[in-house]
C-alpha positions in Angstrom: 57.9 -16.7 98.7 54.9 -16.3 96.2 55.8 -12.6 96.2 59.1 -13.3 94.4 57.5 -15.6 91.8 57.3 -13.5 88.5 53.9 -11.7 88.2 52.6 -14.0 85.6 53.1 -16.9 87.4 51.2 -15.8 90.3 47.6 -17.6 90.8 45.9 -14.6 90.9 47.4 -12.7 87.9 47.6 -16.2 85.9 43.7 -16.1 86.2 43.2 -12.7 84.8 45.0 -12.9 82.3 44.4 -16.1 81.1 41.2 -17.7 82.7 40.4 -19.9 85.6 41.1 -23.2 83.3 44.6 -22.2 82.7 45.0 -22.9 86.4 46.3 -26.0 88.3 44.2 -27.5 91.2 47.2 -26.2 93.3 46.9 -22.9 92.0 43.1 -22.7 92.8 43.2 -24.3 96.1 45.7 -21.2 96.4 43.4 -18.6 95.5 40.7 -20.0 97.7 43.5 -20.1 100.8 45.6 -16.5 100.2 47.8 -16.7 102.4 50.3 -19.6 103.4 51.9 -20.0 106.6 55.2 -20.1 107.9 57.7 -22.6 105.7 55.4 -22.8 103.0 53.9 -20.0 100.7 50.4 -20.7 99.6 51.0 -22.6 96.8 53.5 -25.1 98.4 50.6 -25.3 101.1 47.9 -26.1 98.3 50.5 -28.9 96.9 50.5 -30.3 100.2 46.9 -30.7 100.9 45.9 -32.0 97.3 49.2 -34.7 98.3 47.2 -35.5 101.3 44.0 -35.9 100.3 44.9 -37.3 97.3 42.4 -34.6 95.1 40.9 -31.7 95.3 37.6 -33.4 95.1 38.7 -34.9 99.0 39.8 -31.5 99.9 36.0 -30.6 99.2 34.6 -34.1 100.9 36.8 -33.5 103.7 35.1 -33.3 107.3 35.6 -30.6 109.5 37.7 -32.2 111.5 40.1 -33.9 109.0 40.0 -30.0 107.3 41.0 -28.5 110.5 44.2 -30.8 111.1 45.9 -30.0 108.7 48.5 -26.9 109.6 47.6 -23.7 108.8 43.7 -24.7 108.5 40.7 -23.7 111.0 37.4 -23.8 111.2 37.0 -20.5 109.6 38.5 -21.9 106.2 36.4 -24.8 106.3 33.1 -23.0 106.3 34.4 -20.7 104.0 35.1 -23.7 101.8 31.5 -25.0 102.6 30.1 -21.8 101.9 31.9 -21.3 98.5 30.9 -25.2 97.7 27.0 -24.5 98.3 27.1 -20.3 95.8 28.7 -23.0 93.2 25.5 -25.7 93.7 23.2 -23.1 94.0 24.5 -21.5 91.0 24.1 -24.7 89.1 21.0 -25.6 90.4 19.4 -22.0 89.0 20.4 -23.0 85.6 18.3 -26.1 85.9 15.0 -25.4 87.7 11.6 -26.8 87.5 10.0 -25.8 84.1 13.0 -25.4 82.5 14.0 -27.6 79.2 17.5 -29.3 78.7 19.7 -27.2 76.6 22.9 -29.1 76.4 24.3 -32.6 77.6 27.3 -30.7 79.2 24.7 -28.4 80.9 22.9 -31.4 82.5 26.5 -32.9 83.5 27.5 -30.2 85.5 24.1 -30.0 87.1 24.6 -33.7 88.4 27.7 -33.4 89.4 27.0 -30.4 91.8 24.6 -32.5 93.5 26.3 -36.3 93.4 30.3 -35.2 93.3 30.8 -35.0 97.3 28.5 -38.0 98.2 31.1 -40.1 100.1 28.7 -43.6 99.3 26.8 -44.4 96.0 23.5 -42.7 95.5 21.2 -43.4 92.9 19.1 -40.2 91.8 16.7 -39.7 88.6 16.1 -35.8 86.9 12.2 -36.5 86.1 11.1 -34.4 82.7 7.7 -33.7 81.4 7.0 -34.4 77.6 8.6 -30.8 76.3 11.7 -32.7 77.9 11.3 -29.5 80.6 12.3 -30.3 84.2 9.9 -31.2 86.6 12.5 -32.3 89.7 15.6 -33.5 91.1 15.8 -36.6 93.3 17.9 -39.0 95.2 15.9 -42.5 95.5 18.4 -44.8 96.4 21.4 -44.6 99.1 24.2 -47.7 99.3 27.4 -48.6 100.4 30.1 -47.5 99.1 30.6 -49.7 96.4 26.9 -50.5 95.7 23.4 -49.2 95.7 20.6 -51.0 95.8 17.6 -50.1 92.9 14.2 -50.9 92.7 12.8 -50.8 89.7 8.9 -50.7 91.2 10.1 -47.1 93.2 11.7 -46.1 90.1 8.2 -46.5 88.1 6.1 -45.1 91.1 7.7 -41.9 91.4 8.1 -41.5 87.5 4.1 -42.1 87.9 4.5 -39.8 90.8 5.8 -37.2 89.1 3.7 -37.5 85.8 6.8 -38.1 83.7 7.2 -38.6 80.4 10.9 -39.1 80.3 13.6 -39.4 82.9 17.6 -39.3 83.0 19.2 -41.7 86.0 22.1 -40.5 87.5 24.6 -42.3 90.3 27.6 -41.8 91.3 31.2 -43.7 92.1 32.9 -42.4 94.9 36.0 -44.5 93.7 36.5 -41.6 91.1 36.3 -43.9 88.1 33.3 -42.9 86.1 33.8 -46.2 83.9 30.2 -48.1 84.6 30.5 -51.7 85.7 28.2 -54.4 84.3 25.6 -53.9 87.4 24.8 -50.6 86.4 24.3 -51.7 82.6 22.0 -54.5 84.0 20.4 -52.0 86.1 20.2 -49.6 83.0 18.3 -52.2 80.9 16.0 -52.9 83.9 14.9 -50.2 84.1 14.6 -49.0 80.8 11.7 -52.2 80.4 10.5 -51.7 83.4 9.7 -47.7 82.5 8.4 -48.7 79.0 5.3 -50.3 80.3 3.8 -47.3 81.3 5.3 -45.4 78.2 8.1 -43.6 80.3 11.3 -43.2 78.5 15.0 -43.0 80.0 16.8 -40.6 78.0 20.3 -41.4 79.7 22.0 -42.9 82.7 25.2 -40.7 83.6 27.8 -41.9 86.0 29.6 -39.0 88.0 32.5 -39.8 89.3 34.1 -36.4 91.2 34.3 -33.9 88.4 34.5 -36.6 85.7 31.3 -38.0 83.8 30.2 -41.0 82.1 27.4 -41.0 79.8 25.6 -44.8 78.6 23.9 -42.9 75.8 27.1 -41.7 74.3 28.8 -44.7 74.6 26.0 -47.0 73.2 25.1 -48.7 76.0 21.6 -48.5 76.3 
């Protein structure tokens, strides 16, 4: 029992003493939870939904009905889970709002993964900026299969017209959970990166989520 475990070790006293980073994704999924059922404490629980998932990030994606299934898991818990995933977008979102500037790469990161991380197919989406490099808005263009999305470069220009842009970052994500970029999204990169500097638009960057990891073609060269 989770009771017996030495205070230190316990989720909830590990994270005030030491931070929510110093916790597993067992021990969080724990917290969130609080209570196990019978046979398994909370924390044996949490191991066994992250085993049969696969990730926390599926425990989040999950449906309501594949949430509910598992034992000692309800409808209450899942819009609780829903509720707590939509405070931590929101939250994210205020950071980066419209008239805002960029302040960090990581900043931007977290933003775009808020908003692409749970998408269970590939979705192409652009952050449009004004010349100060200030946000003007947040959208998903394209929406694809699973392994794909289609991207039209001619959409891409008309809403960074749109828009009255003077820069934009693109954004997709990989549902596979490998945030490595294939050569199609290179290609797609360099596409659109011409395509843009006809009407004197610039792409800044073209980051790959992938769950909570990131992949970023500036910082690797690639563009």
């Amino acid at each position: 029992m989770l009771k017996d475990w030495p205070i230190q070790e316990r989720p909830r006293e590990k994270l005030l003493s030491l931070g929510a980073q110093s916790l597993s994704d067992a021990e969080l999924l724990a917290i969130f939870l609080r209570t196990g059922v019978k046979g398994y404490d909370v924390v044996e629980m949490s191991r066994h939904l992250l085993k049969h998932f696969g990730s926390l990030h599926n425990v989040f994606a999950s449906d309501c009905d594949s949430f509910c299934q598992q034992y000692g898991l309800g409808k209450a818990k899942y819009v609780q889970l829903q509720a707590c995933l939509e405070m931590s977008r929101r939250y994210l979102a205020s950071k980066i709002t419209k008239g805002k500037g960029l302040t960090s790469s990581s900043q931007t990161k977290d933003y775009l993964i808020s908003e692409l991380k749970h998408e269970p197919h590939e979705v192409f989406a652009i952050l449009f900026l004004d010349n100060q490099h200030n946000i003007i808005c947040f959208k998903k263009l394209f929406f694809g299969t699973i392994d794909a999305a289609t991207v039209y470069p001619r959409v891409v220009v008309e809403s960074a017209l749109k828009f009255k842009s003077a820069a934009i970052i693109l954004s997709h994500n990989h549902p596979s959970g490998i945030a490595e970029p294939s050569l199609a999204d290179k290609q797609i990169t360099q596409r659109l990166i011409k395509a843009l500097a006809l009407v004197d638009i610039r792409v800044l960057d073209h980051i790959i989520i992938a769950g909570h990891l990131t992949c970023s073609l500036a910082e690797r060269g690639d563009m």
